[in-house]
C-alpha positions in Angstrom: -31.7 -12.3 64.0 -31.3 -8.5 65.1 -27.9 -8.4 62.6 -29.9 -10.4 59.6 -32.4 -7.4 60.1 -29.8 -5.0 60.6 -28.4 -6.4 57.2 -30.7 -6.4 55.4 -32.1 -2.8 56.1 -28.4 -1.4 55.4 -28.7 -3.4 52.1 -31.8 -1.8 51.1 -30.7 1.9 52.0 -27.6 1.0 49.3 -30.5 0.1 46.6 -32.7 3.1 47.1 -30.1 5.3 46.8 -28.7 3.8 43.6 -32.0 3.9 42.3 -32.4 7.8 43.2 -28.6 8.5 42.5 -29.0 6.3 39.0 -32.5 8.6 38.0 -31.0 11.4 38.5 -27.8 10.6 36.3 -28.0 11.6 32.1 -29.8 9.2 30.3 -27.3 9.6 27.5 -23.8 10.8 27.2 -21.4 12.4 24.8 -18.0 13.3 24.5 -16.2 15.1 21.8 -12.6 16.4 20.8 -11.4 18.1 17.8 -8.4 18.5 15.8 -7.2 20.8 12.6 -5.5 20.2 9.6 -4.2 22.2 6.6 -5.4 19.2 4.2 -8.1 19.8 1.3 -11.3 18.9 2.5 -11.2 16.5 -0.3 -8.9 14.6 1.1 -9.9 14.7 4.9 -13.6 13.6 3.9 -12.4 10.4 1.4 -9.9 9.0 4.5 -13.0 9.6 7.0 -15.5 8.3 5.0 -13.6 5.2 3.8 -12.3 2.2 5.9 -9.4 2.2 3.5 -6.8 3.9 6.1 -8.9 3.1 9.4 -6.4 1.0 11.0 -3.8 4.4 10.0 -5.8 6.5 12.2 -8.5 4.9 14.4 -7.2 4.1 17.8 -9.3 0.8 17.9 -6.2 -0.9 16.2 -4.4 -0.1 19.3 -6.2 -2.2 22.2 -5.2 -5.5 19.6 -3.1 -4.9 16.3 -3.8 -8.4 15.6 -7.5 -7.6 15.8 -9.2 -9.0 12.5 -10.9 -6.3 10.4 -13.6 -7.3 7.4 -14.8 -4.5 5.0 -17.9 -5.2 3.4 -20.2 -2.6 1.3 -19.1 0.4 -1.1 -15.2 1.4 -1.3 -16.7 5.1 0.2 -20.4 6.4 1.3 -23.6 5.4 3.2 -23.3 1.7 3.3 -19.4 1.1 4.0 -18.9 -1.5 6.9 -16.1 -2.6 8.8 -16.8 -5.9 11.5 -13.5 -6.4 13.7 -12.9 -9.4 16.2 -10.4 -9.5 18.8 -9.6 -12.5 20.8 -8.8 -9.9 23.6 -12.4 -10.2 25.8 -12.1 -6.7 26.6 -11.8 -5.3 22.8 -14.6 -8.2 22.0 -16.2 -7.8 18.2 -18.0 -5.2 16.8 -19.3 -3.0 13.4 -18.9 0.1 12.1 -21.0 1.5 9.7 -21.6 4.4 8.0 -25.3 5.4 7.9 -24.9 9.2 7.1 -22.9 11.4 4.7 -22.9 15.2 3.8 -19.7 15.4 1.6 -17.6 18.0 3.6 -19.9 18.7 6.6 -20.7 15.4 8.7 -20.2 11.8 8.3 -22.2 9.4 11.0 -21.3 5.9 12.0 -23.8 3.4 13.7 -21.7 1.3 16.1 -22.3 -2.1 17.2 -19.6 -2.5 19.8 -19.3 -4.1 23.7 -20.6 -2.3 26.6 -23.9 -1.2 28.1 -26.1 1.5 26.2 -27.9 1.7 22.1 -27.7 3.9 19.5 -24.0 4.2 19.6 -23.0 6.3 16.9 -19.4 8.6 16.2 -20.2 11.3 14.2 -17.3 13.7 12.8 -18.5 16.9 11.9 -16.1 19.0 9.5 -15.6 22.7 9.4 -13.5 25.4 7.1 -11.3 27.0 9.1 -7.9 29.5 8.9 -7.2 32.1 6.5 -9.0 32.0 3.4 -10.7 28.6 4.8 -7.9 26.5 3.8 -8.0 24.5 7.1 -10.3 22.1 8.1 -11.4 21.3 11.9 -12.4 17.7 12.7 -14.8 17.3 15.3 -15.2 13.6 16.2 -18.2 13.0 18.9 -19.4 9.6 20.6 -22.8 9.8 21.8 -25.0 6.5 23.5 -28.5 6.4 24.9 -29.2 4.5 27.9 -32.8 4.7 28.6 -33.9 3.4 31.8 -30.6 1.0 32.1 -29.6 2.2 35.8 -26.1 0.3 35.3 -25.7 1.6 31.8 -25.7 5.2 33.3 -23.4 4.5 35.7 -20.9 3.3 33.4 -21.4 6.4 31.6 -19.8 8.1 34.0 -16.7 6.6 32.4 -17.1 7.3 29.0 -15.0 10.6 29.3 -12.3 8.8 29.9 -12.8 5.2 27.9 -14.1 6.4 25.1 -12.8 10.1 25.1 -8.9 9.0 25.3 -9.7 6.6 22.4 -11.1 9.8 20.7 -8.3 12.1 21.2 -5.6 8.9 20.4 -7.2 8.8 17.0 -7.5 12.6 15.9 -3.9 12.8 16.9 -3.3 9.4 14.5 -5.8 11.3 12.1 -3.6 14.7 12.1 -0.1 12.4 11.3 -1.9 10.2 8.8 -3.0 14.0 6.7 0.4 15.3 7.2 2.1 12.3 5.4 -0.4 13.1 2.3 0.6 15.7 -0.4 -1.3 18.5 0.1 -2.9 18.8 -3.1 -6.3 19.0 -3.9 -7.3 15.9 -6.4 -10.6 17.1 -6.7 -10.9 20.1 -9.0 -9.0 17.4 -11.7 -11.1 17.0 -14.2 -10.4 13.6 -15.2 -11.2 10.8 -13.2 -8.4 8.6 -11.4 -8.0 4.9 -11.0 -5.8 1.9 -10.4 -4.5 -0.2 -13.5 -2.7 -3.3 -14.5 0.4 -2.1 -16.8 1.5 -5.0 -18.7 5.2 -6.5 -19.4 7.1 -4.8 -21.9 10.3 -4.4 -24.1 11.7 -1.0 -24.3 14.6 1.2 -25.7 15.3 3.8 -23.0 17.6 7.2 -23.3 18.6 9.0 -20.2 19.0 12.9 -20.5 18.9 15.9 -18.2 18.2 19.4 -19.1 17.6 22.7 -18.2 14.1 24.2 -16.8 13.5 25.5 -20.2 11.0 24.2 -22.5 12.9 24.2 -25.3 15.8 22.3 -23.3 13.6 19.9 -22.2 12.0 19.8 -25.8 15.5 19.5 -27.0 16.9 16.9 -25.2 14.0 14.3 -25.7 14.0 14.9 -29.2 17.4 14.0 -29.9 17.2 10.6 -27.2 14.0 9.8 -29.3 16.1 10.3 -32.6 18.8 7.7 -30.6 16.0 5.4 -30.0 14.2 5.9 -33.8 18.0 4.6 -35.4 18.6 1.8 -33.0 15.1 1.2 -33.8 15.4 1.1 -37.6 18.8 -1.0 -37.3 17.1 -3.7 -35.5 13.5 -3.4 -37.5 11.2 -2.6 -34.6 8.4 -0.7 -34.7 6.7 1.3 -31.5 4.4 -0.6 -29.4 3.1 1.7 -27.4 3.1 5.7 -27.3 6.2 7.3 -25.9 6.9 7.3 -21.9 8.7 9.7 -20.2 10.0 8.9 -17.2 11.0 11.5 -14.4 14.3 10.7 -12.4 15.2 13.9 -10.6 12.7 17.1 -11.1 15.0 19.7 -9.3 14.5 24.1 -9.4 17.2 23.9 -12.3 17.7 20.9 -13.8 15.1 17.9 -14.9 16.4 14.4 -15.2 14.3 12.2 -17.0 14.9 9.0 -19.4 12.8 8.8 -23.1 11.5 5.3 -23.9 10.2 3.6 -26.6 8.2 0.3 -25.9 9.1 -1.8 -29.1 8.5 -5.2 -31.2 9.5 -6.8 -33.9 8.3 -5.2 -37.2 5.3 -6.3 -38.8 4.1 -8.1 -35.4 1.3 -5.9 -34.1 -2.3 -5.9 -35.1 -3.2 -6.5 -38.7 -5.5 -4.0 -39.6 -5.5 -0.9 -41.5 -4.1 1.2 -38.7 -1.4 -0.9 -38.4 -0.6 -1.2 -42.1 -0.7 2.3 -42.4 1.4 2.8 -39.4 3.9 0.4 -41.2 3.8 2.3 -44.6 4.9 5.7 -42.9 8.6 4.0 -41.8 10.3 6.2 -44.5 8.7 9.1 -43.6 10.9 11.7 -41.4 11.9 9.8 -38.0 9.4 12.3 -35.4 6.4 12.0 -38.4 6.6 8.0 -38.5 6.9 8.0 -34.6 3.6 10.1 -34.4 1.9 7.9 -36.8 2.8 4.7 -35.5 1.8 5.4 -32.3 -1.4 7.0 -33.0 -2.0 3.5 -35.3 -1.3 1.3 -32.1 -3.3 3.1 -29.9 -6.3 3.1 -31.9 -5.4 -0.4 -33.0 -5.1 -1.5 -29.2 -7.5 0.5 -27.3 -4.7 2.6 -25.8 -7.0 6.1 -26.3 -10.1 4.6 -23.9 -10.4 7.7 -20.9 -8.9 6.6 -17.7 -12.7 6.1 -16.5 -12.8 2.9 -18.9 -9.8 1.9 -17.8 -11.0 1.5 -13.9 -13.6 -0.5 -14.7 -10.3 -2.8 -15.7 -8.7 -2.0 -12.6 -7.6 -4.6 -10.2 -8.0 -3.5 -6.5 -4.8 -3.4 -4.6 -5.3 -6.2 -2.7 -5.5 -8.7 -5.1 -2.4 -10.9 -6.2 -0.7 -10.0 -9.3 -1.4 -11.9 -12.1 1.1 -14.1 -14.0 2.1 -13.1 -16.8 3.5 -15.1 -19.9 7.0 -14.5 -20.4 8.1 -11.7 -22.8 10.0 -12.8 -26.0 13.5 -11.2 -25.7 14.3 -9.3 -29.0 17.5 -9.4 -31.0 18.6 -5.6 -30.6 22.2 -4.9 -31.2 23.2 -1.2 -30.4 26.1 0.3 -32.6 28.3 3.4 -31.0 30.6 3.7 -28.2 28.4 6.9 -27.5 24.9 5.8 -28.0 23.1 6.1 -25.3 20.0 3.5 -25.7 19.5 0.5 -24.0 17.4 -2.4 -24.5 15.4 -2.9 -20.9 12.7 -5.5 -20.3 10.5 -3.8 -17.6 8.0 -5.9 -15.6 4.6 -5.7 -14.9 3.3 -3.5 -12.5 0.4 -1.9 -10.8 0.0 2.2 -11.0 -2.4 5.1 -10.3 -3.7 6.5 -13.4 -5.1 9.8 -14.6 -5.5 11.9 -18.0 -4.1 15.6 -18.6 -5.1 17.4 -20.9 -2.5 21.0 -21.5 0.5 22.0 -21.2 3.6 19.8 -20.3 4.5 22.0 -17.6 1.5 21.7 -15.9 2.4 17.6 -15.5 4.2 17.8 -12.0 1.4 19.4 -10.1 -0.6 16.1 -11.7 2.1 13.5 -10.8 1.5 15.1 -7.3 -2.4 15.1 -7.6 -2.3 10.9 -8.5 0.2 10.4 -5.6 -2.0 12.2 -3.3 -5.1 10.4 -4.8 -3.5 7.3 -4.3 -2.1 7.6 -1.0 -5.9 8.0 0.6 -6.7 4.9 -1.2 -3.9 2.8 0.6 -1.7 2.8 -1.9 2.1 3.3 -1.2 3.8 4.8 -4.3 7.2 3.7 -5.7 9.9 3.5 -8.1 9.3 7.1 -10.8 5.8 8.6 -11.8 6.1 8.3 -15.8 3.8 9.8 -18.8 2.7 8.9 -21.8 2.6 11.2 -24.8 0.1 11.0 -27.1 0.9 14.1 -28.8 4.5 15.0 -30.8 7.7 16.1 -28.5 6.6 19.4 -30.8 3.3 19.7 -29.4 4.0 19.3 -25.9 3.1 22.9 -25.2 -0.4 23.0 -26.6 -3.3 23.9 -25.0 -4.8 20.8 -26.4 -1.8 17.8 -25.4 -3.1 14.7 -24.2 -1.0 12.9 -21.5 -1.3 9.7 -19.3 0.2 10.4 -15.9 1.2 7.2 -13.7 2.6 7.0 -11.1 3.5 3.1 -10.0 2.2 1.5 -6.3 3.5 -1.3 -4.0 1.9 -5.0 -4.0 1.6 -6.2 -0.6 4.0 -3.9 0.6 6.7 -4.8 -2.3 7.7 -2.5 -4.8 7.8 -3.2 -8.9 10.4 -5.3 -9.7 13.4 -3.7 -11.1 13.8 -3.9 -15.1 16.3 -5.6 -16.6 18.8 -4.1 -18.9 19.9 -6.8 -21.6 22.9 -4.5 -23.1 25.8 -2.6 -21.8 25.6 0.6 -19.4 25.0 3.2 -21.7 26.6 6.6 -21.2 24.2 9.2 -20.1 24.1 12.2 -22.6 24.0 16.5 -20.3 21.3 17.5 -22.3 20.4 14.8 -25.2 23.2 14.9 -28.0 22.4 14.8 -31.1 23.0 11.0 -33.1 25.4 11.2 -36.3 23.0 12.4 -39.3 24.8 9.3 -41.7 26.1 6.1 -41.5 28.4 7.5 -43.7 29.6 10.3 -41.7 29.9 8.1 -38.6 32.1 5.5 -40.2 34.3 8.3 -41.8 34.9 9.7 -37.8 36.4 6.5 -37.0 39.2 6.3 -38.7 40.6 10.1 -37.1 39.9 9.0 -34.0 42.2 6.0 -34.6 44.8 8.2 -36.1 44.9 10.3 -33.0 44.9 7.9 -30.6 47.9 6.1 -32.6 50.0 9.1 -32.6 49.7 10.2 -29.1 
C-alpha cells in the first residue's frame, strides 16, 4: 500500500509541475526566416500569391511528392485555395488559403493543417531592398495560438525546428525557382498578356539572316516576302493571315529569322467586302497588295481584337488540346533552284500572347517580357517566340507599329509538334536576295548557265 501511495504522490508532483511548467510557456509561437532576390517585385508577389508554382517552391511537396494538390478559387488574390492529401499519416491533409493581400507588401495564408494549436497562418512580408531598391527581401513567418492547450504549448517548443526547417527549405526553393525567371519586369507593359489557342495553318516560309541594322533587317525580309508574294502568285494563293516573323538566332551581330506567309487558295476566305476588296488589289505592287490583304483578313476574321479579348478565348494550360480538323494540303509548286520558300504545314499550338505598340527594335525586350509572364504562370516556353506584323516591312520603325508577340508553351510537358515541310530543303539566302524582276529575264539566265557548264 505504502508504494501505491508512494506512486501515486510521485505521479502527482509530475502533473503539477507540467501544469506550472505548461503556464508559464508562450501561449503562441512564431518563427520566421528571410531570403533576397534580385527579381521585380512583380514577379515575386504573382508566384507568392498564386498556387500556380507552389509545388516549385513550397517545401510541403517534399514530405510526399505524390501528395495530391486541389486549387480551387481565383487564378491570384484573397480567395485562392489549395487542399492537399497525403496518404503519409504524418503529412495528413490540409488547406491553404489566402485571406490577405497588399500587392507588394504582405500576403497572409489561413492554414488548416495537422497538429495541435488555431489560427495557423504563414504570412510573407515583402520589402525593397539593394541599390536603388531593385531587390526584394522575402520574409516568410508561421505564427499559431494555443490558448490554454497545455500540450499544444509544449509542442511548440518544436516548432523552430518542424516548421522553421520547412520554412528555410522553401525560401531556398523560392530563391532557385526566381532565378530561373527572366528578370524582366512584365508589369509596366501596357498591354495585357494571356494564353491563346493558335490554330493549324499552311504557310510559305523564307529563311534570312542579317545584320543588326534596321535597314538590313528591313532588307532582307522584304526581299524573302517578295520570294513568298511570286510563289504566291504562281500558285494563286492569297494571305490568310498577317505576316509572321519568326526569330531563330538573335545574336550581338547577326539576327536569324524566317519570313512567313500563312496562305489559301484564292478566292476562299470570307465573302464580304473586305475580302473582295482585298482580292481586287492583286495587281497592285507586290508589298501594297500584301498590306491590303492582310489588313482585309484581319478585319474580315477578327484578327485586330486587343489581346484582352483574346483571353477571354484563352484555354488554361491544363486543359487537353483540342482536335482539330485536318488541314487541306494545297497544290504549291516552287520554280528556281535558288528559291528559297517552302510550303510548311505547321500545327496547332498553344502560346503566350501580348500586343506592342512601337518600334521593331523594341520587340526582344517584349519576347522576354511574355516569357517571363509566362513562366510565373507555369508555363514552359518552346520552339521560337514569333510576331505578327500588322503594319508594312516599311513601317516597322514607327512610333505607331502594331505587333503581336508570341511566344509558344508546352502541353503537359510536350512541346508543339514540329511542322511539316511538303517541298524540298530550300537554300537559305546571307541576307535575303533579291528574286529575278521577270519571268523573262529568269528564263533567258538559263540557257548561259547551260552553256558554261557544257564547256567546262
Amino acid at each position: 500500500m505504502t508504494r501505491v501511495i508512494e506512486w501515486l504522490i510521485s505521479l502527482l508532483i509530475v502533473v503539477v509541475l507540467f501544469v506550472v511548467i505548461g503556464l508559464f510557456l508562450p501561449a503562441s509561437r512564431s518563427v520566421s526566416h528571410s531570403v533576397e532576390t534580385n527579381r521585380p517585385m512583380s514577379t515575386v508577389d504573382d508566384v507568392l500569391a498564386s498556387f500556380t508554382r507552389f509545388k516549385d517552391w513550397n517545401a510541403l511537396i517534399n514530405h510526399d511528392p505524390r501528395m495530391q494538390l486541389t486549387i480551387s478559387g481565383p487564378e491570384k488574390g484573397v480567395g485562392a485555395k489549395l487542399n492537399y492529401a497525403s496518404n503519409d499519416r504524418v503529412v495528413g491533409a490540409g488547406s491553404w488559403e489566402l485571406v490577405e493581400a497588399t500587392p507588394g507588401e504582405r500576403l497572409v495564408y489561413a492554414l488548416d493543417v495537422p497538429g495541435r494549436g488555431i489560427n495557423k497562418k504563414m504570412t510573407f512580408t515583402l520589402e525593397r531592398t539593394g541599390q536603388r531598391n531593385q531587390n526584394v527581401k522575402i520574409t516568410q513567418r508561421y505564427t499559431v495560438d494555443y490558448g490554454w492547450d497545455l500540450l499544444g504549448r509544449f509542442a511548440g517548443l518544436y516548432v523552430t525546428d518542424s516548421i522553421g526547417d520547412d520554412i528555410k527549405r522553401g525560401l531556398g526553393k523560392f530563391s532557385n525557382l526566381m532565378a530561373t525567371i527572366p528578370r524582366f519586369d512584365y508589369s509596366q507593359h501596357p498591354a495585357e498578356f494571356a494564353f491563346v489557342d493558335v490554330p493549324a495553318a499552311n504557310v510559305l516560309s523564307a529563311t534570312a539572316t542579317a545584320k543588326r541594322s534596321n535597314d538590313d533587317i528591313a532588307l532582307a525580309m522584304t526581299n524573302q516576302l517578295k520570294w513568298i508574294e511570286q510563289v504566291m502568285e504562281k500558285n494563286k494563293l492569297e494571305p490568310a493571315g498577317p505576316l509572321r516573323i519568326i526569330t531563330n538566332e538573335f545574336g550581338s551581330d547577326a539576327y536569324g529569322f524566317d519570313v512567313v506567309m500563312p496562305v489559301r487558295k484564292q478566292g476562299t476566305g470570307p465573302a464580304d467586302e473586305a475580302a473582295d476588296a482585298a482580292a481586287d488589289s492583286a495587281e497592285a505592287p507586290a508589298a501594297d497588295a500584301v498590306a491590303a490583304e492582310g489588313e482585309a483578313d484581319a478585319a474580315a476574321e477578327g484578327e485586330e481584337a486587343p489581346v484582352a479579348e483574346i483571353a477571354q478565348e484563352g484555354v488554361a494550360l491544363g486543359a487537353p488540346v483540342p482536335t482539330a480538323e485536318p488541314l487541306e494540303t494545297l497544290d504549291v509548286t516552287i520554280e528556281g533552284d535558288k528559291n528559297p520558300v517552302v510550303y510548311l504545314q505547321v500545327p496547332h499550338m498553344r502560346a503566350a500572347v501580348t500586343t506592342y505598340t512601337g518600334p521593331s527594335p523594341g520587340l526582344p525586350r517584349v519576347r522576354d517580357l511574355v516569357r517571363a509572364w509566362a513562366m510565373v504562370r507555369g508555363a514552359e516556353t518552346a520552339d521560337r517566340p514569333y510576331e505578327d506584323y500588322r503594319i508594312e516591312i516599311k513601317d516597322m520603325l514607327a512610333e505607331d507599329a502594331e505587333f503581336q508577340v508570341y511566344w509558344p508553351v508546352k502541353l503537359g510537358g510536350q512541346a508543339p509538334a514540329a511542322p511539316v515541310q511538303l517541298v524540298p530543303v530550300p537554300v537559305a539566302e546571307e541576307e535575303g536576295t533579291p528574286p529575278p524582276a521577270t519571268e523573262g529575264e529568269a528564263a533567258a539566265e538559263a540557257p548561259a548557265e547551260a552553256e558554261t557548264e557544257s564547256a567546262e
